[in-house]
Structure formats: C-alpha cells, structure tokens
LUMVEX-741198 format. One record per residue: residue in three letters; x negated, y, z of N, C-alpha, C in turn. Coordinates in pm, whole numbers, padded with zeros to 5 digits, always signed. Layout:
N
ALAXYZXYZXYZ;...
END
This chain:
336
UNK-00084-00119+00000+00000+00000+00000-00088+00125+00000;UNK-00080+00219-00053-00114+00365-00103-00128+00448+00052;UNK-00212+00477+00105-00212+00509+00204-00152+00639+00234;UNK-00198+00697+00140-00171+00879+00138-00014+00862+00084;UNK+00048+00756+00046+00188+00798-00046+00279+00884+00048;UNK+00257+00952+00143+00414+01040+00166+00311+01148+00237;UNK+00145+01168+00227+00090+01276+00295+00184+01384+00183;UNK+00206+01453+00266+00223+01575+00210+00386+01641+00136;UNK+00434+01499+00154+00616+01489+00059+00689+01530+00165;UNK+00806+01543+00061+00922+01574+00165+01008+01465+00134;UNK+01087+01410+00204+01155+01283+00198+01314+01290+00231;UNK+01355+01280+00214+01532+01280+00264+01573+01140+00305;UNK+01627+01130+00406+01672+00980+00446+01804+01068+00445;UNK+01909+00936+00344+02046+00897+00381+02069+00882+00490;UNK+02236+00863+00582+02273+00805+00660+02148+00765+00775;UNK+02093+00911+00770+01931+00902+00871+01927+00915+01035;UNK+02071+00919+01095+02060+00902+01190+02113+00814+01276;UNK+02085+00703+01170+02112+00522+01230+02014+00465+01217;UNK+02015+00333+01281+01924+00257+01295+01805+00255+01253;UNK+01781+00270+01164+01676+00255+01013+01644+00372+01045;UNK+01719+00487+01018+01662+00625+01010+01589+00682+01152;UNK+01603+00635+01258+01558+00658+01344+01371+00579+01355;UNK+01381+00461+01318+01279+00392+01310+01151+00456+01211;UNK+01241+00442+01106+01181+00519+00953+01113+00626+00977;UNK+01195+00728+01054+01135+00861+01039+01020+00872+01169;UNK+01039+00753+01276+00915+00723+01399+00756+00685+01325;UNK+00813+00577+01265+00710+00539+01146+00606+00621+01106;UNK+00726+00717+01011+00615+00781+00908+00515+00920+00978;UNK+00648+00942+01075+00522+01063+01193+00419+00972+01242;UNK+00418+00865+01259+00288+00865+01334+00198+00757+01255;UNK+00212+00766+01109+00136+00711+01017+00102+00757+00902;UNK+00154+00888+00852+00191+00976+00764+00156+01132+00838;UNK+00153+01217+00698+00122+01325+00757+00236+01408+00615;UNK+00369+01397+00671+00460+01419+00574+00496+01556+00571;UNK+00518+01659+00458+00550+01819+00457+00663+01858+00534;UNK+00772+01735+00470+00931+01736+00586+00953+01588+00575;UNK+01079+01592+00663+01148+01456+00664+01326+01529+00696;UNK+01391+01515+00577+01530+01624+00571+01619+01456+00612;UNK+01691+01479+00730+01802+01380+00773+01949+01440+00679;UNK+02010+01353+00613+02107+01413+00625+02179+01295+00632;UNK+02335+01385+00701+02404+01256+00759+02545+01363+00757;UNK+02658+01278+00833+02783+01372+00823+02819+01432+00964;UNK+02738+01316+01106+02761+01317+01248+02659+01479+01288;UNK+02713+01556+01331+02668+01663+01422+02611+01620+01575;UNK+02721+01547+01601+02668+01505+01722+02584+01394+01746;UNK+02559+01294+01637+02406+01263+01616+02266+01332+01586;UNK+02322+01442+01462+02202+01466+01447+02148+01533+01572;UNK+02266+01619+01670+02209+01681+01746+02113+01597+01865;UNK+02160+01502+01896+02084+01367+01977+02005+01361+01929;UNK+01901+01355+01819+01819+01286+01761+01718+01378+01771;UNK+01777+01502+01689+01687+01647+01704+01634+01642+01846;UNK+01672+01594+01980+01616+01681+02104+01575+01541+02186;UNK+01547+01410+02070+01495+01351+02149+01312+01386+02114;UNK+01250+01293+02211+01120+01374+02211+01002+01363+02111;UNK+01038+01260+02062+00926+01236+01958+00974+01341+01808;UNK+01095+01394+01819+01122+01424+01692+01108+01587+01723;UNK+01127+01617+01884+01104+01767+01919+00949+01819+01897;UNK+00892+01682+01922+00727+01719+01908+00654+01748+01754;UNK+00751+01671+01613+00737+01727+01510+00866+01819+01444;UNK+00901+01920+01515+00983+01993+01536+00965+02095+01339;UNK+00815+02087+01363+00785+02209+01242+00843+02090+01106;UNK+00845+01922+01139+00840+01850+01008+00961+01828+01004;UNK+01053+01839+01056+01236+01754+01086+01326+01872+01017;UNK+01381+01824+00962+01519+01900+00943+01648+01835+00905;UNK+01762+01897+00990+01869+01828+01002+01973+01880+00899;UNK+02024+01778+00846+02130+01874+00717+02190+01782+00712;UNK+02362+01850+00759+02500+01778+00777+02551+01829+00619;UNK+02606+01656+00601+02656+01646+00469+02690+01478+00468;UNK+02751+01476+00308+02827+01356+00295+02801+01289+00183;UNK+02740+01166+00173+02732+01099+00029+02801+01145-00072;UNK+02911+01147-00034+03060+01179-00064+03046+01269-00212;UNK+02972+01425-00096+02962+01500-00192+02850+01548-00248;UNK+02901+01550-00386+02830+01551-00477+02685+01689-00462;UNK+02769+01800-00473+02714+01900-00471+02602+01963-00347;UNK+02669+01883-00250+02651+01905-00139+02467+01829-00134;UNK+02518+01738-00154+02375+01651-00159+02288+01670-00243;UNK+02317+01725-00369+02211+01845-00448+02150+01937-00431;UNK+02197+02025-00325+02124+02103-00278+02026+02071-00148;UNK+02060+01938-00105+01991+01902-00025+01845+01831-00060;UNK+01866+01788-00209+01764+01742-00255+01686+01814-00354;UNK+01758+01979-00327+01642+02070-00418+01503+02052-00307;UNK+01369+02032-00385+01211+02015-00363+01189+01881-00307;UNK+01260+01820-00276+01274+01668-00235+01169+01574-00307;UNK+01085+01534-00270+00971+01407-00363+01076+01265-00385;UNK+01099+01224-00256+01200+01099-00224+01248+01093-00125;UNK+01374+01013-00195+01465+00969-00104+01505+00864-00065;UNK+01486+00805+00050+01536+00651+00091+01721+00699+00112;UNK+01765+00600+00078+01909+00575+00102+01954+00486+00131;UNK+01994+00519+00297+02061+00407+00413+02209+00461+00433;UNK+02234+00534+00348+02421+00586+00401+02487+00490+00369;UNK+02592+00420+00462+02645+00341+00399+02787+00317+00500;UNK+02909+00268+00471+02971+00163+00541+02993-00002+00519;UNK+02924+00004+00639+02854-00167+00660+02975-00269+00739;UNK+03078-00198+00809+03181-00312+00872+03221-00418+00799;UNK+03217-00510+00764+03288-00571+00692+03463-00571+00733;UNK+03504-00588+00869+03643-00541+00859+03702-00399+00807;UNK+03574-00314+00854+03646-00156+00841+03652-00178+00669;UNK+03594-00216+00569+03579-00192+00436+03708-00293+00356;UNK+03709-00430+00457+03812-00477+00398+03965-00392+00400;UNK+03987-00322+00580+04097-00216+00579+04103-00108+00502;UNK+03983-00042+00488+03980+00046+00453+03941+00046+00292;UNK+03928+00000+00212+03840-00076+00030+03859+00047+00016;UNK+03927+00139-00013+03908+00295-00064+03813+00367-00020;UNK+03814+00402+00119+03699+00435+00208+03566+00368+00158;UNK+03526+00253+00153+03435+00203+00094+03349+00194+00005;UNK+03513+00187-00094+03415+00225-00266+03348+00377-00238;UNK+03450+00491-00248+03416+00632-00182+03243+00654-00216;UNK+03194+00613-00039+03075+00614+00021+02993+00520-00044;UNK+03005+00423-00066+02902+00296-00096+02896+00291-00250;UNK+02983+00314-00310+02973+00352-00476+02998+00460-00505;UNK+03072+00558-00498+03097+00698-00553+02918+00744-00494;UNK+02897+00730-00353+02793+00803-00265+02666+00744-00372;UNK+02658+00616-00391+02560+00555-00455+02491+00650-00567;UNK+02634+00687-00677+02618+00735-00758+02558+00863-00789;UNK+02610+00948-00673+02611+01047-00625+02439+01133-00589;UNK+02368+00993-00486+02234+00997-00517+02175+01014-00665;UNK+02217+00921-00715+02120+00902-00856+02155+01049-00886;UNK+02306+01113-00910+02284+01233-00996+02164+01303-00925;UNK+02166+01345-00792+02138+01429-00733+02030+01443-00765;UNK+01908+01267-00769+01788+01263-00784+01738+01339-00933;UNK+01826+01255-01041+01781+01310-01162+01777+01446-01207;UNK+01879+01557-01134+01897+01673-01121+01788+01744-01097;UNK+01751+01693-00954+01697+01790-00894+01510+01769-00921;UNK+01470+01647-01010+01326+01658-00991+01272+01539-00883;UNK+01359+01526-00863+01312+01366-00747+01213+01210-00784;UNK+01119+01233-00748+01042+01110-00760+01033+00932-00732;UNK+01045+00899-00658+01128+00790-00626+01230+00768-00517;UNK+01342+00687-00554+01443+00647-00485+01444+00499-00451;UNK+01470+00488-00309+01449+00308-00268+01555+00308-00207;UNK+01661+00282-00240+01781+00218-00198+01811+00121-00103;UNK+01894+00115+00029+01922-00018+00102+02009-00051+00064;UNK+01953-00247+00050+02099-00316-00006+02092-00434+00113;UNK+02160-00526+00103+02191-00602+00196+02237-00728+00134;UNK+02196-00882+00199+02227-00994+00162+02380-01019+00113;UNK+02475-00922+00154+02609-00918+00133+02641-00901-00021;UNK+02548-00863-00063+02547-00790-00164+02538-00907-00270;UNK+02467-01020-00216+02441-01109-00322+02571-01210-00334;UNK+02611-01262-00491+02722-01334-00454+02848-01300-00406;UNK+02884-01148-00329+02978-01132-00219+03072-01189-00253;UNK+03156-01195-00105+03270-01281-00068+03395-01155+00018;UNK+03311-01041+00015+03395-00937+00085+03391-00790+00026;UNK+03471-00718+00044+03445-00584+00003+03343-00523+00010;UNK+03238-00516+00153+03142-00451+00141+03056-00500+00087;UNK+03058-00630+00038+02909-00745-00026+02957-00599-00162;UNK+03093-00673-00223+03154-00653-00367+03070-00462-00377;UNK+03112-00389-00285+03055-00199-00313+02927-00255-00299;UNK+02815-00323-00188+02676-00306-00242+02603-00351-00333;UNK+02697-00450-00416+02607-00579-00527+02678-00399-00659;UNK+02773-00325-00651+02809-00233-00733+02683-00170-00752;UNK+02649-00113-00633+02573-00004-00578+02422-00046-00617;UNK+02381-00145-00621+02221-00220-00674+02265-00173-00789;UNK+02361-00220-00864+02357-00285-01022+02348-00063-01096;UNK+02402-00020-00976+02381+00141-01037+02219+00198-01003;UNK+02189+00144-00911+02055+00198-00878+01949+00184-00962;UNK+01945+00023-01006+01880-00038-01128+01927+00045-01261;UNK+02030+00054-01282+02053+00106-01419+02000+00217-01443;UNK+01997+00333-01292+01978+00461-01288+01850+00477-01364;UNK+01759+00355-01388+01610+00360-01449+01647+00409-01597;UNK+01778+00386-01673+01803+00408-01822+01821+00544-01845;UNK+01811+00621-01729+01882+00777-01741+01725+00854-01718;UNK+01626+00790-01682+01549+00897-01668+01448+00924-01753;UNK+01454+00884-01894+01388+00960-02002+01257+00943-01992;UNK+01236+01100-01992+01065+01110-01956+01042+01138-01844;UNK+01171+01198-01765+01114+01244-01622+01022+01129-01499;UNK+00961+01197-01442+00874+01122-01366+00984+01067-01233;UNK+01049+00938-01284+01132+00893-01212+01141+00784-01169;UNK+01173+00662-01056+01200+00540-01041+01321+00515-00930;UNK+01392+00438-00939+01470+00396-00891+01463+00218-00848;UNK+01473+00209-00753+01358+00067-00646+01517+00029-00530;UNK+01511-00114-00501+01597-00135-00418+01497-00266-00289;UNK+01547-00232-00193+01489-00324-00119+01667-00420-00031;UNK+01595-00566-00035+01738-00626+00047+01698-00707+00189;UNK+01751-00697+00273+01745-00760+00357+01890-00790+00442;UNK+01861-00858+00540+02028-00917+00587+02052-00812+00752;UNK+02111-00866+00859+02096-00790+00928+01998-00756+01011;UNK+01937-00646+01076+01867-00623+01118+01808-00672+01292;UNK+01743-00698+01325+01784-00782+01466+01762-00647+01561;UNK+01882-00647+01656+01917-00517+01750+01966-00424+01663;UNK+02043-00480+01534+02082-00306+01531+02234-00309+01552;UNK+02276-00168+01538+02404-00151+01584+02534-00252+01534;UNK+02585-00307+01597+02684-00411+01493+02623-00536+01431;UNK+02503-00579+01519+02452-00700+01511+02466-00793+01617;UNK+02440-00937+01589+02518-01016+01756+02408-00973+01842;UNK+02298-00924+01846+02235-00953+01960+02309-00859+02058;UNK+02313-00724+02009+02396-00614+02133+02478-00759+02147;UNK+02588-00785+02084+02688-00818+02121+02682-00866+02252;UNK+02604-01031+02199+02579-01073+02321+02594-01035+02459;UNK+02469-00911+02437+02404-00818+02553+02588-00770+02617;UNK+02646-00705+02560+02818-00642+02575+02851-00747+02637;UNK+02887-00874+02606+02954-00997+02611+02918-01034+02832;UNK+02773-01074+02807+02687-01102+02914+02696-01002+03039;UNK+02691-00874+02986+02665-00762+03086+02839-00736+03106;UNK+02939-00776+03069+03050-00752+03126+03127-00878+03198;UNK+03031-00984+03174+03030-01133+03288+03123-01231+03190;UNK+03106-01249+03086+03175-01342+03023+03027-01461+03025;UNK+03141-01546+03042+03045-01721+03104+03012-01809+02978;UNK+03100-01780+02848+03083-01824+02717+02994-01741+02622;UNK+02945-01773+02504+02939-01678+02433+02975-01728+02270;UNK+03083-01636+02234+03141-01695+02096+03083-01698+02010;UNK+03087-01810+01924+03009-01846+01777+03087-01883+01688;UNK+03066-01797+01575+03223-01838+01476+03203-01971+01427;UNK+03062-02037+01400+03113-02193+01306+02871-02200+01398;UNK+02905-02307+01451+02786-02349+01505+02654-02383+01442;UNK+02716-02412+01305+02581-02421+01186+02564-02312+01082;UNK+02565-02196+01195+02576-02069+01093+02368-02040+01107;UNK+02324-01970+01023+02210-01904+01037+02171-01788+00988;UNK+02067-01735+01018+02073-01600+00970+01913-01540+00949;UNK+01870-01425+00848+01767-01410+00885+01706-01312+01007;UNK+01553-01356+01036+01546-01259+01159+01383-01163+01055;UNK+01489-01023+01102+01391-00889+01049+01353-00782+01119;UNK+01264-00728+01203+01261-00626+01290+01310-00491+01191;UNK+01336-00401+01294+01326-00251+01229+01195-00219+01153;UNK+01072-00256+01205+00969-00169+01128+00904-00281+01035;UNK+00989-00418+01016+00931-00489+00947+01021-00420+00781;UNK+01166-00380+00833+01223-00318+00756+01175-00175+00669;UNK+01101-00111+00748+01071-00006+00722+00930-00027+00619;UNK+00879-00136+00672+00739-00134+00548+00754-00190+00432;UNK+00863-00305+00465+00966-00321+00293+00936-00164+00221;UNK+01009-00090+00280+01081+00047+00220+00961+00119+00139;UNK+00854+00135+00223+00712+00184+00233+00639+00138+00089;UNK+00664-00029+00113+00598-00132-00016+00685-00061-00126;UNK+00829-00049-00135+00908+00002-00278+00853+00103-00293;UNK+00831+00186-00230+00766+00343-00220+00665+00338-00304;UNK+00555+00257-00253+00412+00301-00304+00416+00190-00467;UNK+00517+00089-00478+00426-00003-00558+00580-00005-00684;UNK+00710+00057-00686+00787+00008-00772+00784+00083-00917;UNK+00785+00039-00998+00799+00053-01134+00923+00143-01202;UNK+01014+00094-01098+01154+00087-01196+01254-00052-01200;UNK+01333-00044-01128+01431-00117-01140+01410-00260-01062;UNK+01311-00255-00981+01262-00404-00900+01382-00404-00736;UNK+01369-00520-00717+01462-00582-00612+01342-00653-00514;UNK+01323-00523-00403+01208-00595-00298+01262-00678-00172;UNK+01216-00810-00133+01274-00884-00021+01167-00917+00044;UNK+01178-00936+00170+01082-01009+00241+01099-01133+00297;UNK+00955-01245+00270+00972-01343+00336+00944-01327+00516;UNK+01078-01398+00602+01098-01341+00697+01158-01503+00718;UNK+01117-01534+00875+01181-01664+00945+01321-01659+00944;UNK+01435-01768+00947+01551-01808+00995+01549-01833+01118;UNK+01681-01846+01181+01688-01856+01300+01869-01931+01321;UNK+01866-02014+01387+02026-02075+01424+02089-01980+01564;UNK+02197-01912+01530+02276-01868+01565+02303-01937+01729;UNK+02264-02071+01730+02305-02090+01856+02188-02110+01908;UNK+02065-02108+01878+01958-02117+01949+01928-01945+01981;UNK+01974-01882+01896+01943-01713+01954+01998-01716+02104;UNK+02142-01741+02107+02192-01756+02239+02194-01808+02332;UNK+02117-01925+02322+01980-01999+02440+01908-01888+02474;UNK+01817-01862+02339+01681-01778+02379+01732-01666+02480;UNK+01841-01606+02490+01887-01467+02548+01958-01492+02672;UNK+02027-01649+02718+02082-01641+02807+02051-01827+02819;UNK+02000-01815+02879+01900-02019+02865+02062-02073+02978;UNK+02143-02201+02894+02197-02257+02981+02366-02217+02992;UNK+02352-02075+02881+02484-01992+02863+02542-02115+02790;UNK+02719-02139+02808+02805-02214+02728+02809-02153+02611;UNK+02850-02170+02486+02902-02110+02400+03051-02203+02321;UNK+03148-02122+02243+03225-02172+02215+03265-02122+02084;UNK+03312-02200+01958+03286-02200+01819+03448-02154+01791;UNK+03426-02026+01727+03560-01964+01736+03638-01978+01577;UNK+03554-02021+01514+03632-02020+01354+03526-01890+01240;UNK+03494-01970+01160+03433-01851+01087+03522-01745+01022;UNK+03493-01607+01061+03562-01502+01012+03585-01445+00855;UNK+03689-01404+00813+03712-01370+00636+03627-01315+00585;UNK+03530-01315+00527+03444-01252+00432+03281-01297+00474;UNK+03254-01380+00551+03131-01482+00690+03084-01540+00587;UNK+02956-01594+00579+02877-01702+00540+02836-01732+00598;UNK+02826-01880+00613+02719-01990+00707+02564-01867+00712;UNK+02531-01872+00586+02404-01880+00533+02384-01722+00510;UNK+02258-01656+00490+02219-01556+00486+02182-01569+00326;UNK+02193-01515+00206+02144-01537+00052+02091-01437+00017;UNK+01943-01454+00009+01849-01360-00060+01835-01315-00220;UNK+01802-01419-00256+01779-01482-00437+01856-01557-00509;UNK+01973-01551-00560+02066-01661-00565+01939-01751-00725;UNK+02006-01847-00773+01993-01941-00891+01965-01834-01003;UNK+02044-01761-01021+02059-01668-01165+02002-01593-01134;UNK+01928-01548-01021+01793-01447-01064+01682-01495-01052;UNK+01670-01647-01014+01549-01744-01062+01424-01705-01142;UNK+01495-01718-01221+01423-01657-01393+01359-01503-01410;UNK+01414-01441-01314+01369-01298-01282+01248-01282-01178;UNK+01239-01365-01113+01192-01329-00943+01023-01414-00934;UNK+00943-01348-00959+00851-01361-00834+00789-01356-00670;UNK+00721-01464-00676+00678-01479-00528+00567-01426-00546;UNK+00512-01329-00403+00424-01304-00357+00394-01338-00210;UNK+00257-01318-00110+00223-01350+00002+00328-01352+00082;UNK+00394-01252+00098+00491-01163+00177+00629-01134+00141;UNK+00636-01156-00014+00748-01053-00061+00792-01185-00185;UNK+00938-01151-00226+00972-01203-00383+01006-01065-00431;UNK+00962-01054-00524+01040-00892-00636+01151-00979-00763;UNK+01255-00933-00756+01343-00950-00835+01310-00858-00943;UNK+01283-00850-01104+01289-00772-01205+01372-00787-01252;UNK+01400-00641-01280+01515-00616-01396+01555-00681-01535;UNK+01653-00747-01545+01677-00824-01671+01680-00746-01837;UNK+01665-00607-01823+01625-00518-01893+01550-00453-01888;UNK+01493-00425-02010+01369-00299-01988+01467-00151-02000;UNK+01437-00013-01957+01487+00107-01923+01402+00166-02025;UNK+01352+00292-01916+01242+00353-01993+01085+00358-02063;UNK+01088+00212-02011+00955+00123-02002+00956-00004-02003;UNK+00859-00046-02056+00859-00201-02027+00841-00272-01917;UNK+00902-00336-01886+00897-00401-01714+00730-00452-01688;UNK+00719-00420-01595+00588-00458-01554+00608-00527-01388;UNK+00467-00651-01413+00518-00759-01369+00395-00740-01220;UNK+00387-00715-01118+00263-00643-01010+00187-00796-01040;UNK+00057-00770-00991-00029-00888-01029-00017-00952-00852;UNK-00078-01018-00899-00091-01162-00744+00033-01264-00759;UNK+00136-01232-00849+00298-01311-00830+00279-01421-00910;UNK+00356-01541-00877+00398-01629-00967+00554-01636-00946;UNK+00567-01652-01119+00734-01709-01129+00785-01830-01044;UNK+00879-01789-00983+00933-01891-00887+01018-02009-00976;UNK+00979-02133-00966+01061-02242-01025+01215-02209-01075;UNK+01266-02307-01158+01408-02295-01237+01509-02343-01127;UNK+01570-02308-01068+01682-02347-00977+01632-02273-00845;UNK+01535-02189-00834+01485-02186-00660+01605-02094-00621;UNK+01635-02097-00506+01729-02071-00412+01657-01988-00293;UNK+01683-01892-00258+01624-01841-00135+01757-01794+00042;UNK+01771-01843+00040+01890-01816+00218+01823-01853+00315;UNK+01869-01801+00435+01864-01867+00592+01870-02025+00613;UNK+01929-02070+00508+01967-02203+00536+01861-02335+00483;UNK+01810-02272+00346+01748-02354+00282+01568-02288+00307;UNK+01518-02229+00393+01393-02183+00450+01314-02261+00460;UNK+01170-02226+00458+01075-02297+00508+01027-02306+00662;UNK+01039-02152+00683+01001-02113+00854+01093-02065+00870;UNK+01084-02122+01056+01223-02137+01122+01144-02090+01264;UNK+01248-02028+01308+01205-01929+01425+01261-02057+01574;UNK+01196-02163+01618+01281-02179+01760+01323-02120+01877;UNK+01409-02159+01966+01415-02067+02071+01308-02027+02181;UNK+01201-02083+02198+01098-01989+02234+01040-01867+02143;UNK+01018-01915+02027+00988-01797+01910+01095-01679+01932;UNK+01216-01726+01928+01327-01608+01921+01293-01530+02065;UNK+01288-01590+02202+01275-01528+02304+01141-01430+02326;UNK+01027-01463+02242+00912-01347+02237+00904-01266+02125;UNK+01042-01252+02063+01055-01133+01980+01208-01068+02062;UNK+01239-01100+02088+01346-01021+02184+01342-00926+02195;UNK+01182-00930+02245+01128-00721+02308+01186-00637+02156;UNK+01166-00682+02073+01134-00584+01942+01299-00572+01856;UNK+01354-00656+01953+01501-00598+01892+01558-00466+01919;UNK+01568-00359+01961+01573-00252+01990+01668-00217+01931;UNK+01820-00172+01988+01906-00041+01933+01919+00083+01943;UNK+01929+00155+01856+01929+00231+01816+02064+00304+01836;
END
C-alpha cells in the first residue's frame, strides 16, 4: 500500500458518523497526515458527539462536520467541491427496516448511490471506494436486492469517466464484529438484562469474523491499488454462531428460534458466476469487472485465477475461528 496515499487529501466519508466512520477517520489521523477529513451525515446530534470527542477535538484544524443527505443531490455536491476521495458508508442496513420500509431504501441505498457518482464526476473527485456487503451477493432481501443495485452502479460509474482522472472501487465484507446491529452487542443487551438463554435463529448458521480496522485497510488497499471497477474482499476466518456464544458467556443455554425472512445460514463472498472474474491473492480475492470502461482491465500482479466453480462463504472456508480464538478477539469488537 502507497504510504503517502491520503498525505495531504481531503476525503469525505459517507454516513461518517457510524461505525466505520468513526474507526476510519481514527485510522487515518494517526497514520496519515490528511488536509481534511469532511463527515457528512444527516444526524446533528451525532455529528455533534463525535466532534467533542477527544481524539477528533485534538485534530480539530483536520475535521469538518457537514449535515446532509445521500438523498440529496445537490446538497452533496457542494460538499464534494475540492474533495480528492470519497469513501461511502451511508447506507440503510436493517434488513427489517428496508423490507418495511423498500421505498426508504431504494431512496438512500440507490438513488444516494447514484447520487455519489454524480457528485464525484462533477466535482473533480479522484477515487471512490464504496461499502458493499455480503447481502449484496445473490440477495434474498431488500437490502441485499438496493446493495447488489448499488455495486452494479458503482462499477458502471467507471463508463462515465472519459478522460477524467477517475475510479470507482468497491470493497465487500459481511458484518462487522461489535458493530451496531450485530449479535455480539446483542448478546451483551440480552446477558446484561439477565436473560439465562441466548437466541439463535437456526444453530448451523455461520458468519464471517472482520474487525473494524481490518475493515478499514480493505478500504485503504481500494484506495491506493484500484484501477476501476474491481470488487475488494478479504480473506478473513468463519466462526459458528453458537460457538461465539460460548466464547462470550462459557456454559450460557441457547435456544434456536427459527431462521428469520431474508437470513442465510451462510455468509457469501464470491458466488460461482464471478469465478471466472476473481482472483486470489495472500490476503485478498479482487473481483474484475466483466467489462472494460475507460480502459482495459488490468489484472494487479501476485494473483492467480481462482478455479471454475470456486465458491467463497462462511460455510465452505478454510479457517475457522474456535471458541478460544473467538474469546481473544473479543477485546477488538468494539461499538461504536
């Protein structure tokens, strides 16, 4: 990775005062020597939390807070006048709220999607790395269905940018471990209000396990190394759903409640049909674009093509996290 890639940029994080964005922007202060780091988000009363906590008061001269909405269009153009890049984490991630709400959804997660790209190509913007999410692959629910939309625009966005000095990069991963609306709080909720069970929708469920800043150097890697139109993942351990809840409460009952509408057993990285697309590297598979854009796809060196049928999920893994493993990463689940 490019060491110097954000000395001196200004960066805009989406939906920057969640999980990710909090991590992200810890990150790059104390590894980076960045011009700004512009949050924008729609919560006031986040950004104002965030602004006066202390690490972000101490780069007070590099932060700036700007309330706004995927939503809008205009709005987010002016936010990205002098902007180098922009990571984009805005999103709605409930899977119930998106199934109630599918209007609300498309909205933010595809209109907002889109909304970036204009903004970027408008305004002079250098690269864009998009968050997508395992939901995305295959989906089975509304919010998979808006983020597998939302890739397939990000990628395309590579056909719109001509000559300008542009890329558009997606990174995927599944949920994050400790972040907001992940089981581990739950648990923690569940435990700390004295419940003696702890519910598991279907007992042979699994999932992958990803820290925040393992997330964040994904982001970092799209940053310094994407082309145009690549799909970055990381190879990252599995973990069984009911051994997490050993590791966190050794001896806790648990009880198998029914898997919920839009649930997968399995966590799906790489399905079959992007086989043919996807290289492996040490660390990483890159999905390439099944088209060339403004350039010819270029393929990073060190990769080999991954076999005809390979499959990548939680389920079908090589490394597997046990419940001692899960219990000495615990510390590093952290919410946000």
């Amino acid at each position: 990775m490019e060491k110097s890639i954000l000395d001196n940029k200004t960066i805009l994080v989406t939906g920057g005062t969640g999980s990710f964005g909090h991590c992200f922007t810890e990150y790059v202060l104390e590894h980076y020597n960045p011009k700004k780091i512009i949050i924008y988000s729609r919560d006031e009363f986040k950004q104002f939390t965030m602004a006066n906590e202390k690490v972000y008061k101490e780069h007070a001269d590099k932060m700036r807070f700007f309330i706004g909405d995927v939503r809008d269009g205009a709005r987010l153009e002016r936010a990205c006048e002098n902007v180098d890049y922009i990571v984009h984490a805005a999103a709605l991630k409930q899977v119930p709220a998106c199934e109630y709400n599918p209007d609300e959804a498309i909205k933010t997660n595809i209109n907002g999607a889109q909304n970036v790209i204009n903004a970027a190509l408008k305004t002079g913007v250098k690269r864009v790395v998009a968050l997508s999410t395992d939901k995305a692959v295959d989906p089975v629910n509304l919010y998979g269905a808006t983020k597998m939309v939302s890739d397939k625009l990000f990628i395309a966005a590579n056909a719109y940018a001509g000559s300008k000095d542009i890329n558009f990069s997606i990174v995927r991963y599944g949920n994050v471990a400790g972040s907001r609306g992940s089981i581990i709080p739950l648990f923690k909720t569940l435990a700390e209000r004295g419940e003696k069970e702890l519910p598991i929708t279907d007992f042979r469920m699994t999932r992958f396990w990803i820290s925040l800043p393992e997330g964040v150097e994904l982001v970092l890697k799209a940053l310094s190394e994407a082309k145009g139109g690549e799909t970055f993942i990381s190879k990252i351990p599995s973990f069984k759903i009911t051994d997490l809840a050993e590791a966190m409460y050794p001896g806790i009952a648990t009880k198998e409640i029914g898997i919920r509408p839009g649930e997968k057993l399995d966590e799906v990285m790489v399905t079959k049909e992007d086989a043919p697309n996807t290289y492996e590297y040490e660390k990483h598979f890159i999905v390439y674009p099944q088209m060339s854009f403004s350039h010819e796809i270029e393929i990073a060196p060190g990769g080999k093509r991954v076999p005809e049928g390979f499959y990548y999920s939680s389920g079908n893994n090589t490394e597997w996290m046990r419940v001692e493993d899960i219990r000495a990463r615990l510390s590093e689940a952290v919410e946000h």
